[in-house]
Structure formats: structure tokens, C-alpha cells
Biotite code that builds the C-alpha atoms (Angstrom):
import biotite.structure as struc

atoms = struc.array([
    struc.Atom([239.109, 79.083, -75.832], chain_id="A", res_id=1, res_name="UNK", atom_name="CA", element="C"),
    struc.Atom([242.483, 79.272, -77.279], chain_id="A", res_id=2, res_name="UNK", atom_name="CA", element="C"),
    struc.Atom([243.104, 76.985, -79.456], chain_id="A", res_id=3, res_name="UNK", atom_name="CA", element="C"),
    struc.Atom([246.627, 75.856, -80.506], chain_id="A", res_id=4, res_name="UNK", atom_name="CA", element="C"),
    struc.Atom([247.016, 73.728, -84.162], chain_id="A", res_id=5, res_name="UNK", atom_name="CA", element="C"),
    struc.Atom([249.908, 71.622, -85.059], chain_id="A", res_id=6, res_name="UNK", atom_name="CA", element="C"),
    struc.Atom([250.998, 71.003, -88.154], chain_id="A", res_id=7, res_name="UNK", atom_name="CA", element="C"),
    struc.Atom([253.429, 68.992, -89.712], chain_id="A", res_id=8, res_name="UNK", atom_name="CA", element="C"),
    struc.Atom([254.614, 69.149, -93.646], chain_id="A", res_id=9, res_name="UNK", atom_name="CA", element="C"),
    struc.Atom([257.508, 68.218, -95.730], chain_id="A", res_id=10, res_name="UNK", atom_name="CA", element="C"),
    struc.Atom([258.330, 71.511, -96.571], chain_id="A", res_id=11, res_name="UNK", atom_name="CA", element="C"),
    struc.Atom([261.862, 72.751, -96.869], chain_id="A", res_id=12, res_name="UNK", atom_name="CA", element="C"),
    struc.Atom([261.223, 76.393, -95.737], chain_id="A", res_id=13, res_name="UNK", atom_name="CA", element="C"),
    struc.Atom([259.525, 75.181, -92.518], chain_id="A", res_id=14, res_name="UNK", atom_name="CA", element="C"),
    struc.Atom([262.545, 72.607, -92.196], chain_id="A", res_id=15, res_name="UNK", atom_name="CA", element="C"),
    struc.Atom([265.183, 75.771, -92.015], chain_id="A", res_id=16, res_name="UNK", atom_name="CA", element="C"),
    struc.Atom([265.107, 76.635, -88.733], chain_id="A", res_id=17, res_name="UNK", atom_name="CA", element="C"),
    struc.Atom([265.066, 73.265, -86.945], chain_id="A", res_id=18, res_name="UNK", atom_name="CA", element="C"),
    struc.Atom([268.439, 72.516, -89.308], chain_id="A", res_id=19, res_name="UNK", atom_name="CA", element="C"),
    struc.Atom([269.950, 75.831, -88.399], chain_id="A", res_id=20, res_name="UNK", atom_name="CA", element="C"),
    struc.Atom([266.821, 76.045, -86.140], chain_id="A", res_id=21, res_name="UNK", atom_name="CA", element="C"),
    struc.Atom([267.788, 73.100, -90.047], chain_id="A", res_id=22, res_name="UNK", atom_name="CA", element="C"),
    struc.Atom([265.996, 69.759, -89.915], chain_id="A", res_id=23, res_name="UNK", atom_name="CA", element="C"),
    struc.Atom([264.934, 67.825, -93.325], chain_id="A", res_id=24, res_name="UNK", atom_name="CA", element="C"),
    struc.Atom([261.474, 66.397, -92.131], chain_id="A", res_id=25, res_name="UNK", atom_name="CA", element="C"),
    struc.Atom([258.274, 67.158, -90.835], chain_id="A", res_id=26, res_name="UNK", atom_name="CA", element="C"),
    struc.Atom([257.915, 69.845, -87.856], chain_id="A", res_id=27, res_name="UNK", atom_name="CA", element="C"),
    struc.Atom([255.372, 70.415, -85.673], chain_id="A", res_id=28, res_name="UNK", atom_name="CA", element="C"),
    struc.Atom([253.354, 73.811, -85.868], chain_id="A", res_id=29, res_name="UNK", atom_name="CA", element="C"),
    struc.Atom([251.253, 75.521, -83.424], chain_id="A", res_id=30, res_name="UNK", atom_name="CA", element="C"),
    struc.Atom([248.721, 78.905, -82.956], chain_id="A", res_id=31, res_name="UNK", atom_name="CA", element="C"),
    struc.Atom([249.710, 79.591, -79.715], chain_id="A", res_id=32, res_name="UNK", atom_name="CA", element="C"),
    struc.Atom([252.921, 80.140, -78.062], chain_id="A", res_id=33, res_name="UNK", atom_name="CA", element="C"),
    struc.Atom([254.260, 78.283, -75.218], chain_id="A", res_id=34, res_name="UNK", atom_name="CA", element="C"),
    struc.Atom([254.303, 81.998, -73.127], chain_id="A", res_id=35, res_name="UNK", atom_name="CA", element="C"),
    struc.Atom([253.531, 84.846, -73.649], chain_id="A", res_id=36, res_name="UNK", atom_name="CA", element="C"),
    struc.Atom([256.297, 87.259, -75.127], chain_id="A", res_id=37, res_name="UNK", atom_name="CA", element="C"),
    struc.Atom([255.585, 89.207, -71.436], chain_id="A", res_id=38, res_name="UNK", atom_name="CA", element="C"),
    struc.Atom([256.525, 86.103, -69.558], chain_id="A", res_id=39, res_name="UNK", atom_name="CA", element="C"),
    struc.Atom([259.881, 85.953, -71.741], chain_id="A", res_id=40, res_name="UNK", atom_name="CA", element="C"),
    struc.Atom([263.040, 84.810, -70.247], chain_id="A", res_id=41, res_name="UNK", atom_name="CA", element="C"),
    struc.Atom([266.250, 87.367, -70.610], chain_id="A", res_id=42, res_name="UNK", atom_name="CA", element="C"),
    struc.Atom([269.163, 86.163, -72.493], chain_id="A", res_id=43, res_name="UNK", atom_name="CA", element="C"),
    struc.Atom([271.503, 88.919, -73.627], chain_id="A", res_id=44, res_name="UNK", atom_name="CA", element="C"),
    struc.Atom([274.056, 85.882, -74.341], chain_id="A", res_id=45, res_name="UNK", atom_name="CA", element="C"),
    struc.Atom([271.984, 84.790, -77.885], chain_id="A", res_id=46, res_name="UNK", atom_name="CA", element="C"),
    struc.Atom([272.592, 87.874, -79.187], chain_id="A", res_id=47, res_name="UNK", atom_name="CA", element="C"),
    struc.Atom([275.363, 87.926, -82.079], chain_id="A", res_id=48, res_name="UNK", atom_name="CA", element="C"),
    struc.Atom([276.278, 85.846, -84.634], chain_id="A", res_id=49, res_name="UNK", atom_name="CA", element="C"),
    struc.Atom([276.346, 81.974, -84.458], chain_id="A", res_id=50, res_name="UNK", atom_name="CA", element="C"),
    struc.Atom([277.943, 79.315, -86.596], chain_id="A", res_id=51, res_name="UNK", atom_name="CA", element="C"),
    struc.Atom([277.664, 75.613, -87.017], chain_id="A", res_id=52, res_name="UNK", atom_name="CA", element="C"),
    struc.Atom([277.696, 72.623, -89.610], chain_id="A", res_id=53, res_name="UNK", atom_name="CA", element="C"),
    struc.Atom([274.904, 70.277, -90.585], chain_id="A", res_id=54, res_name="UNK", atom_name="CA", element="C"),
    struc.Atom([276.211, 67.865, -93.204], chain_id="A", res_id=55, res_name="UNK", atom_name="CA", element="C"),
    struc.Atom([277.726, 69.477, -95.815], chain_id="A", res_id=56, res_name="UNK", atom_name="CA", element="C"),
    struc.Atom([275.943, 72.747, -95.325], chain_id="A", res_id=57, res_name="UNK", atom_name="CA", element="C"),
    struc.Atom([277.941, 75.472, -92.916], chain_id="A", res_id=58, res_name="UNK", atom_name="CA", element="C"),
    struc.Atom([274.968, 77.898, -91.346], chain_id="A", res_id=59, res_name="UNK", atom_name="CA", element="C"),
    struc.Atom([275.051, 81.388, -89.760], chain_id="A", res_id=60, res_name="UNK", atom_name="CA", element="C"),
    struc.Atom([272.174, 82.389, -87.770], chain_id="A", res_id=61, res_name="UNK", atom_name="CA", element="C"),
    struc.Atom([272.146, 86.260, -86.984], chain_id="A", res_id=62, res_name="UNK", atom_name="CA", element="C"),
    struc.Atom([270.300, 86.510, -83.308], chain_id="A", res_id=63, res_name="UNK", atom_name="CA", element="C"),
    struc.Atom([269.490, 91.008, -83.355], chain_id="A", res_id=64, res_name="UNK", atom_name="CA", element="C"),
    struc.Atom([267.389, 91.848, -80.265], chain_id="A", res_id=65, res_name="UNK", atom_name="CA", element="C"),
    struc.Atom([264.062, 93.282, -80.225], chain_id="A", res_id=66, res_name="UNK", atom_name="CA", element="C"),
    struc.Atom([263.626, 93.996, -77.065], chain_id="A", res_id=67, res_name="UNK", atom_name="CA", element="C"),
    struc.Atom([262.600, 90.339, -74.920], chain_id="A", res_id=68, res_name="UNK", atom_name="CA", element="C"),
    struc.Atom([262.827, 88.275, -78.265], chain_id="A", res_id=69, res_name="UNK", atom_name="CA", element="C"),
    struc.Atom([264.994, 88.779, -81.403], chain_id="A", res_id=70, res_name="UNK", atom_name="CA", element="C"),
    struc.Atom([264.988, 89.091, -84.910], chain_id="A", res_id=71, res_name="UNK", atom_name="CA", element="C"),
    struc.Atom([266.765, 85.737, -86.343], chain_id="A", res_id=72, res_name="UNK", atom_name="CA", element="C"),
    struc.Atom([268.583, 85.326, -90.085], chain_id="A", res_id=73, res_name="UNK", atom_name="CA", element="C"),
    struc.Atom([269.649, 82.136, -90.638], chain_id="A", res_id=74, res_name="UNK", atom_name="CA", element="C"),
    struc.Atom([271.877, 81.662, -93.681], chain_id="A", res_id=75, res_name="UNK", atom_name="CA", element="C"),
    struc.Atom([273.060, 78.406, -95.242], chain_id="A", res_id=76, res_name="UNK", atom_name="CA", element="C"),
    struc.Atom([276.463, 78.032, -97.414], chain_id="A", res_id=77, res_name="UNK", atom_name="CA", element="C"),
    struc.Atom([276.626, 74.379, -99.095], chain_id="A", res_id=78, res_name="UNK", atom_name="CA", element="C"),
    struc.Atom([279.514, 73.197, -101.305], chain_id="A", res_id=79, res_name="UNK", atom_name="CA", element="C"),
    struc.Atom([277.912, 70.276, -103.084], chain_id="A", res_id=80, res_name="UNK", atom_name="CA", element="C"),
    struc.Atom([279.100, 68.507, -106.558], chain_id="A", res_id=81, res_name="UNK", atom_name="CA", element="C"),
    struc.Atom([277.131, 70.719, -108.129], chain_id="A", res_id=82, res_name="UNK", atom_name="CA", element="C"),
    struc.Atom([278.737, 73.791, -107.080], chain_id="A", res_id=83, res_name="UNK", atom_name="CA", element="C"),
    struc.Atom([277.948, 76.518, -104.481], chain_id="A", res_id=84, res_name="UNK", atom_name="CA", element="C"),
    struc.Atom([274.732, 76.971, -103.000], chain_id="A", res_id=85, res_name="UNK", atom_name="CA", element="C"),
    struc.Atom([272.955, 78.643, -100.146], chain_id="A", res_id=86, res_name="UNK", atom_name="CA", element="C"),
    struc.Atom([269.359, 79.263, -98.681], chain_id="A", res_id=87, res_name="UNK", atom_name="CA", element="C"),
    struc.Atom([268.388, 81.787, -96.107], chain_id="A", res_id=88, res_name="UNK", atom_name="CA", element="C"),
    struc.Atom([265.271, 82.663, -94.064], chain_id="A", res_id=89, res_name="UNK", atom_name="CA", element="C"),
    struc.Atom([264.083, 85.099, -91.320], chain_id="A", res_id=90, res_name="UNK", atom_name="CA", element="C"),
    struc.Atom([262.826, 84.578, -87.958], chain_id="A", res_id=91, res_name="UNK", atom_name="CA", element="C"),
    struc.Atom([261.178, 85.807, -85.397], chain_id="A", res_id=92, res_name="UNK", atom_name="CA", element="C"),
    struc.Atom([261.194, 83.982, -81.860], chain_id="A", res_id=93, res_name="UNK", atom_name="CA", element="C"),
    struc.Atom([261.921, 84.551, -77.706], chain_id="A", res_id=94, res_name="UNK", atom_name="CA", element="C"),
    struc.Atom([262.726, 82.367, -75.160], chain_id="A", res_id=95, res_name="UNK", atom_name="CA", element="C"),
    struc.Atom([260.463, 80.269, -72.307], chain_id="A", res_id=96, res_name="UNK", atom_name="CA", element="C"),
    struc.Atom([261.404, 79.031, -69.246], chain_id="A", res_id=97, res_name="UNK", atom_name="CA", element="C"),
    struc.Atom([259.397, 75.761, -67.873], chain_id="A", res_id=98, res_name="UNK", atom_name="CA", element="C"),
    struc.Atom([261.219, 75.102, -64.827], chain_id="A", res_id=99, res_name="UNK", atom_name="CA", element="C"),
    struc.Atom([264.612, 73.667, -66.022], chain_id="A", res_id=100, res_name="UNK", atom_name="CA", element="C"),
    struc.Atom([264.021, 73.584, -69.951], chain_id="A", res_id=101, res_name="UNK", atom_name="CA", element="C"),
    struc.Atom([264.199, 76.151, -72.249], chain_id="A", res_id=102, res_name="UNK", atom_name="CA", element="C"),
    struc.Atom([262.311, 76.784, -75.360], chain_id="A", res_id=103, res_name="UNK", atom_name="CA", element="C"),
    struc.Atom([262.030, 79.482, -78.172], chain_id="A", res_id=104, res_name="UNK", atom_name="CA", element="C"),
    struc.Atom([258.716, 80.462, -79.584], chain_id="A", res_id=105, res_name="UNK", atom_name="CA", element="C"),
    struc.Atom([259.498, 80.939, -83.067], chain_id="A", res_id=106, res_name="UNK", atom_name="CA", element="C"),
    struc.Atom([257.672, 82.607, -86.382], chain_id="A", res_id=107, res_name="UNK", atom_name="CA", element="C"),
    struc.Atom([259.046, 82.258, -89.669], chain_id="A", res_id=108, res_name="UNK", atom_name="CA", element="C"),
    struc.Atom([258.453, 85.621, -91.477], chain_id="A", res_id=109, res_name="UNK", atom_name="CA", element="C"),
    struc.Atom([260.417, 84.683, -94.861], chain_id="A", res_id=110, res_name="UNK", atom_name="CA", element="C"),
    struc.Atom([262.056, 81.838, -96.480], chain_id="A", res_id=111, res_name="UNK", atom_name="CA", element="C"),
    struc.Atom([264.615, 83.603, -99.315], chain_id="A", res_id=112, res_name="UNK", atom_name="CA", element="C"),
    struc.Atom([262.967, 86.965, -98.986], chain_id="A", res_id=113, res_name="UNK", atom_name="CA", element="C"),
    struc.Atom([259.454, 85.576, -99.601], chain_id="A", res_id=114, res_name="UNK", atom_name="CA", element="C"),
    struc.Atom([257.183, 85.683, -97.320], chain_id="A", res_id=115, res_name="UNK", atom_name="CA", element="C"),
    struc.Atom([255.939, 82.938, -94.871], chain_id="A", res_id=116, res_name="UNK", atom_name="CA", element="C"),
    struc.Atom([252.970, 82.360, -92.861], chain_id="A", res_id=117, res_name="UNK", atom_name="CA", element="C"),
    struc.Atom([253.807, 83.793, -89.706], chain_id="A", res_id=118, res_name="UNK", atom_name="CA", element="C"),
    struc.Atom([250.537, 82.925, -87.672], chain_id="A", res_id=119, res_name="UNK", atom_name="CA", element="C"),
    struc.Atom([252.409, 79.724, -86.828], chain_id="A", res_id=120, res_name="UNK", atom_name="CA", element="C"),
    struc.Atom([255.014, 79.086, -83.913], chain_id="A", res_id=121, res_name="UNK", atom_name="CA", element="C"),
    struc.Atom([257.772, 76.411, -84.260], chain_id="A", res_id=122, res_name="UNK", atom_name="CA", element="C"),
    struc.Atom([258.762, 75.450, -80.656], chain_id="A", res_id=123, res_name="UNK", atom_name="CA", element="C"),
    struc.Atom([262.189, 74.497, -80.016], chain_id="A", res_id=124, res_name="UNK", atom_name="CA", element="C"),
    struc.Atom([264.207, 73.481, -77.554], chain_id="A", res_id=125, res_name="UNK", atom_name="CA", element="C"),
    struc.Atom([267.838, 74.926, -76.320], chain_id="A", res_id=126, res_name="UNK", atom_name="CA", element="C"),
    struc.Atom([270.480, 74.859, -74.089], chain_id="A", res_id=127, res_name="UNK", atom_name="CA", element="C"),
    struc.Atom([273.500, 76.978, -73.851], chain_id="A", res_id=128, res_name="UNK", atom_name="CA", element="C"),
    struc.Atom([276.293, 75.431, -72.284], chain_id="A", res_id=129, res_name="UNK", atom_name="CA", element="C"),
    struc.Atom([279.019, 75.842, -69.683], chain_id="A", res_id=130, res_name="UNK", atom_name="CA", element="C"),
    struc.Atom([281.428, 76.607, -72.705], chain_id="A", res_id=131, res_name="UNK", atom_name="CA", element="C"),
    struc.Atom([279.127, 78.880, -74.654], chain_id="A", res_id=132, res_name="UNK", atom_name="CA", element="C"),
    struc.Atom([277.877, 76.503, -77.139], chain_id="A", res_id=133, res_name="UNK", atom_name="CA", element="C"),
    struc.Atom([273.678, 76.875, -78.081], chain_id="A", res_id=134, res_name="UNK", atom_name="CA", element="C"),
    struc.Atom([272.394, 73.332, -78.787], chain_id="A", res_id=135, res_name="UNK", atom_name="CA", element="C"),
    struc.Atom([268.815, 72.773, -80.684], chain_id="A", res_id=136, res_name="UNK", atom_name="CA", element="C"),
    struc.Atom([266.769, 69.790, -80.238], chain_id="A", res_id=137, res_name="UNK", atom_name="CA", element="C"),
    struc.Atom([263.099, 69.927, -82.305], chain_id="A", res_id=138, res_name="UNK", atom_name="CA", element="C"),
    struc.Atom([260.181, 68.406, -81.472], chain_id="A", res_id=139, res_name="UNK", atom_name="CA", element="C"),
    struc.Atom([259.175, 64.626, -82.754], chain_id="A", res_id=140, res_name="UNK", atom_name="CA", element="C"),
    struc.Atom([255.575, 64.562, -84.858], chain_id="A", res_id=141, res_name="UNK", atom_name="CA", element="C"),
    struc.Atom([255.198, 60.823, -83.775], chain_id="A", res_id=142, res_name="UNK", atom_name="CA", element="C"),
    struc.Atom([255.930, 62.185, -80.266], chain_id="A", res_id=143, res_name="UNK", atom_name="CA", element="C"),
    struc.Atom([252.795, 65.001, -80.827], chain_id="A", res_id=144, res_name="UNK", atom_name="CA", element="C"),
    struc.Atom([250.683, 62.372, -82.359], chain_id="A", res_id=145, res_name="UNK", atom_name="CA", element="C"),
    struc.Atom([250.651, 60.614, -78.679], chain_id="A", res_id=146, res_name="UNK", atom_name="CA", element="C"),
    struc.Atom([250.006, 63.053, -77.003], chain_id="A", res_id=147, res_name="UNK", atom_name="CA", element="C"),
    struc.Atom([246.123, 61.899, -76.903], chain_id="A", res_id=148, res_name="UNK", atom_name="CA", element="C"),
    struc.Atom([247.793, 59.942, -74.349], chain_id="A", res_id=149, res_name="UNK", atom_name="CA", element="C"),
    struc.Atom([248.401, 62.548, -71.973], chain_id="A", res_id=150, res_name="UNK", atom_name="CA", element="C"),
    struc.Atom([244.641, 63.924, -72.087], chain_id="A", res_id=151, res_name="UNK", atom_name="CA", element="C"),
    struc.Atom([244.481, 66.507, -75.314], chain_id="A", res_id=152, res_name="UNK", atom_name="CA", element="C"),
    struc.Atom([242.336, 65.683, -77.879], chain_id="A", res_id=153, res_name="UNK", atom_name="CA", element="C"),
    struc.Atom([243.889, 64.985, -81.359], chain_id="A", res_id=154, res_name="UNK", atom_name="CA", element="C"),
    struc.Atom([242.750, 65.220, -85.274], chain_id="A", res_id=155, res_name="UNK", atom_name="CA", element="C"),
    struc.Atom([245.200, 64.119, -87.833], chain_id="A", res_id=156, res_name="UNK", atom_name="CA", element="C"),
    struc.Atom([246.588, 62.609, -91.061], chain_id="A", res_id=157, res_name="UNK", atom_name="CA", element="C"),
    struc.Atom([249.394, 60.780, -92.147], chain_id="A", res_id=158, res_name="UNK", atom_name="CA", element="C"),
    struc.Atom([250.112, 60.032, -95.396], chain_id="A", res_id=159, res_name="UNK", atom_name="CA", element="C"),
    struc.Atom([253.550, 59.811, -97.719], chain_id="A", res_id=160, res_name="UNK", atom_name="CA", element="C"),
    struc.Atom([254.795, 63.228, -97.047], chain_id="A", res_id=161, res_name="UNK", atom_name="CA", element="C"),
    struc.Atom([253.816, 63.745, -93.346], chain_id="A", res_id=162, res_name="UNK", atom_name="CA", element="C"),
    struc.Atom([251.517, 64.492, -90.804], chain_id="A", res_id=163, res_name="UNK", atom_name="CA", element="C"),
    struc.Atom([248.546, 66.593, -90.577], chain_id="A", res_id=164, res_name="UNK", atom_name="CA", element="C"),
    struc.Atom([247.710, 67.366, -86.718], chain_id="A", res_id=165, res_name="UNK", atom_name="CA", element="C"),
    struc.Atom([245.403, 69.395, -84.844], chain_id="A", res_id=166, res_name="UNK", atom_name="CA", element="C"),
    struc.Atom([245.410, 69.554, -80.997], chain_id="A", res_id=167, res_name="UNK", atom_name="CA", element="C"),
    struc.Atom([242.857, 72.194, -79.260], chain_id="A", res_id=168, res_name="UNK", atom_name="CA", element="C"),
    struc.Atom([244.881, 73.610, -75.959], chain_id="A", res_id=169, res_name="UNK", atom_name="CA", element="C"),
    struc.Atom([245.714, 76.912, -74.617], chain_id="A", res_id=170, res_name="UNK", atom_name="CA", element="C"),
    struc.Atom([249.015, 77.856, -73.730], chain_id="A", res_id=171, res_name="UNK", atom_name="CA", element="C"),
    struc.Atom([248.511, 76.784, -69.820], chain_id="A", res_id=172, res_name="UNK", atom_name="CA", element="C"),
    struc.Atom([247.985, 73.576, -71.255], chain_id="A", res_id=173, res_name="UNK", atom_name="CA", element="C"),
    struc.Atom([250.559, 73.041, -73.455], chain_id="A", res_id=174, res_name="UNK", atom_name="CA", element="C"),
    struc.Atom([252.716, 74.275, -70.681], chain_id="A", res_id=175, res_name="UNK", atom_name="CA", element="C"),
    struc.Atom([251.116, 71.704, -68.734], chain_id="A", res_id=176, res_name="UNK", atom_name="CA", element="C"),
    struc.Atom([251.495, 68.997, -70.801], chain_id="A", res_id=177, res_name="UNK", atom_name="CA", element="C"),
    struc.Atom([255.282, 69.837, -71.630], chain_id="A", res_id=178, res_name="UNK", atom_name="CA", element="C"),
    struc.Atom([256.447, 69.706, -67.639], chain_id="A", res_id=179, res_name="UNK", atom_name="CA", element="C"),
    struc.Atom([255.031, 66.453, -67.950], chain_id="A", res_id=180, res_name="UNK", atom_name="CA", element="C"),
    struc.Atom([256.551, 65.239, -70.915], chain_id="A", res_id=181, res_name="UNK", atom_name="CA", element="C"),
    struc.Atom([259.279, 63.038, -71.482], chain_id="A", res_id=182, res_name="UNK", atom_name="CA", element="C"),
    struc.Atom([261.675, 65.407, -72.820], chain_id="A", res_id=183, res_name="UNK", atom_name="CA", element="C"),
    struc.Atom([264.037, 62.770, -74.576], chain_id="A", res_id=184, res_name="UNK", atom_name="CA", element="C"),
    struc.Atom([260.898, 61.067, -76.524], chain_id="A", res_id=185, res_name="UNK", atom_name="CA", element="C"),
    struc.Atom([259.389, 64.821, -77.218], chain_id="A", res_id=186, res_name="UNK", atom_name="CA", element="C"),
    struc.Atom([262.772, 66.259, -78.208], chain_id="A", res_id=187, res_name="UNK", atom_name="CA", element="C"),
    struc.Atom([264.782, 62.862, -79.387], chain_id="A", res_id=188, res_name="UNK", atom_name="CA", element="C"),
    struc.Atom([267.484, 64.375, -81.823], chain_id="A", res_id=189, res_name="UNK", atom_name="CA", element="C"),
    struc.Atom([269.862, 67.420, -80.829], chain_id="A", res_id=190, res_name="UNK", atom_name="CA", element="C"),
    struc.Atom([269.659, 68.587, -84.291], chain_id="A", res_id=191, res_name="UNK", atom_name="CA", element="C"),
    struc.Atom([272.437, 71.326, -84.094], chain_id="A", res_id=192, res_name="UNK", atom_name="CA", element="C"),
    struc.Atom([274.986, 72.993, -81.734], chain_id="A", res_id=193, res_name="UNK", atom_name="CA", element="C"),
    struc.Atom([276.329, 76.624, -83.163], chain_id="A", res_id=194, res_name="UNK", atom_name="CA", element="C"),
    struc.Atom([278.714, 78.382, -81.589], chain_id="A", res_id=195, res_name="UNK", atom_name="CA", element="C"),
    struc.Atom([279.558, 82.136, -81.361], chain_id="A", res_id=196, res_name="UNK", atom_name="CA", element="C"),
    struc.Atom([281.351, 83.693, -84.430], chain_id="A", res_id=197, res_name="UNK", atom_name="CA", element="C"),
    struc.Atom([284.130, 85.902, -82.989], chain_id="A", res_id=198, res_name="UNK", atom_name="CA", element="C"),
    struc.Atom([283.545, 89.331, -83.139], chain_id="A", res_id=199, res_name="UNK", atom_name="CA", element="C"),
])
């Protein structure tokens, strides 16, 4: 059987693209994807450059098609005390449809040009809008952790810095158990919107 393994760390290179894709915290990790890349949704419309805040940090993510999914650089410009500073990190994700939500299936390939364990996906959930702008929401740990409660068997840790998860599912059933989902409690937080640079 498939098997699908989240994880969730308090690592800052994971946290980049659920904060730009940029969320400080602990995100949920998986083996297998959502869909398959052959069951992938069109969206022409992601593809360009987008732009948004999180506190004081203003972020650029680069969406390049490859083919059904796209090649994602998100960049982060932050004007602290300190000074200037920046991070940026590569992606590589494509979009699912579960009848009215919409998720990406995402890889991280680097975080500053070194690279990341791309095995895992990041699944996160978006919306573009009447007016154009692309919202993010990312999915809660605590939320994963009760999952046991809707039938898949869980293994975990918590301690200080997180939570350590495993869940055995193929994708049917993590599709299955996301249509059934609360989507609020799964996805609590919109953690960004970005909006389309002008050309």
C-alpha cells in the first residue's frame, strides 16, 4: 500500500512556503500527493509574478509553468532594525480539485539555493478570487493529529518544538478523508493573499 507520512517540524525552510506559501510554525508533511500530477487541474491564471506582505516581510513568489504544475520562487524582502534582509526558496507544486476546494501539491526543492528534501509534499489550500487575488490557508498539525478520529491510524510525538506524525493512507484516502473534513478546523488561518505584480 501507499503509504503517506506527515510530518511536522519547527523548521524555517519548511515554514517558507506556507508564509509566502510563509508560516512561522510547524507544517504538516506527507509521501503522497493529494492527486496525481495526471489528474491536475488547469490554471493558466497562477502563472506570473505575485506579491504580498506578511508582517514586516514583502514576498514575491514567481509561479513559471511546467506543463500541468509550475516551477515556484518565492523571495522574501524584510526591512527590520537590523537592516535589510531576505530569504528565498524554490518550489515545485500543481493544483487539485476536490469538488469545490482547491489544493496545491507542493515539493520544496531548495531553501537559499541548498537543497531540500523533496520526497515530501506540503498541501495547501487556495482560492483565487473574483478580483484576482490568490489566498493561502495551511493545514493545522493539531487538526492532523485528530484525524484518528475520522478512521486513519496515527503515530506521533509532541514535544517543545513540534509534532512528529505518521498517518498510513493512500491518496484515495486522503482524498477521502479531506471531502469530509471540516475545512475551517483543517485549514483555520488564511495565512496570505498575493496579488498579481503588473507586468
Amino acid at each position: 500500500n501507499a503509504t503517506m507520512i506527515w510530518r511536522t517540524t519547527a523548521r524555517a525552510a519548511a515554514a517558507l512556503l506556507a508564509a509566502a506559501m510563509l508560516l512561522a510554525g510547524c507544517l504538516p508533511q506527507s509521501k503522497q500527493p493529494i492527486d496525481s500530477l495526471d489528474h491536475a487541474i488547469p490554471e493558466a491564471r497562477l502563472a506570473g509574478v505575485w506579491t504580498g506582505t506578511a508582517d514586516d516581510e514583502t514576498i514575491y513568489a514567481h509561479f513559471l509553468p511546467d506543463g500541468a504544475a509550475f516551477d515556484v520562487v518565492v523571495v522574501s524582502h524584510r526591512q527590520g532594525t537590523d537592516g535589510p534582509g531576505g530569504s528565498w526558496s524554490h518550489y515545485w507544486l500543481y493544483p487539485t480539485r476536490l469538488g469545490e476546494q482547491t489544493y496545491f501539491n507542493a515539493h520544496q526543492i531548495s531553501d537559499g539555493g541548498k537543497p531540500s528534501d523533496a520526497e515530501w509534499f506540503y498541501f495547501v489550500r487556495y482560492q483565487i478570487a473574483a478580483d484576482g487575488a490568490l489566498s493561502l490557508w495551511t493545514m493545522s498539525p493539531d487538526a492532523v493529529e485528530k484525524a484518528v478520529d475520522q478512521g486513519l491510524k496515527v503515530k506521533g510525538t509532541r514535544d517543545n518544538f513540534g509534532v512528529d506524525l505518521t498517518i498510513d493512507a493512500t491518496s484515495a484516502e486522503i482524498r477521502d478523508w479531506l471531502q469530509k473534513a471540516d475545512q475551517a478546523k483543517l485549514f483555520p488561518e488564511q495565512t496570505i493573499v498575493l496579488k498579481k505584480a503588473a507586468p
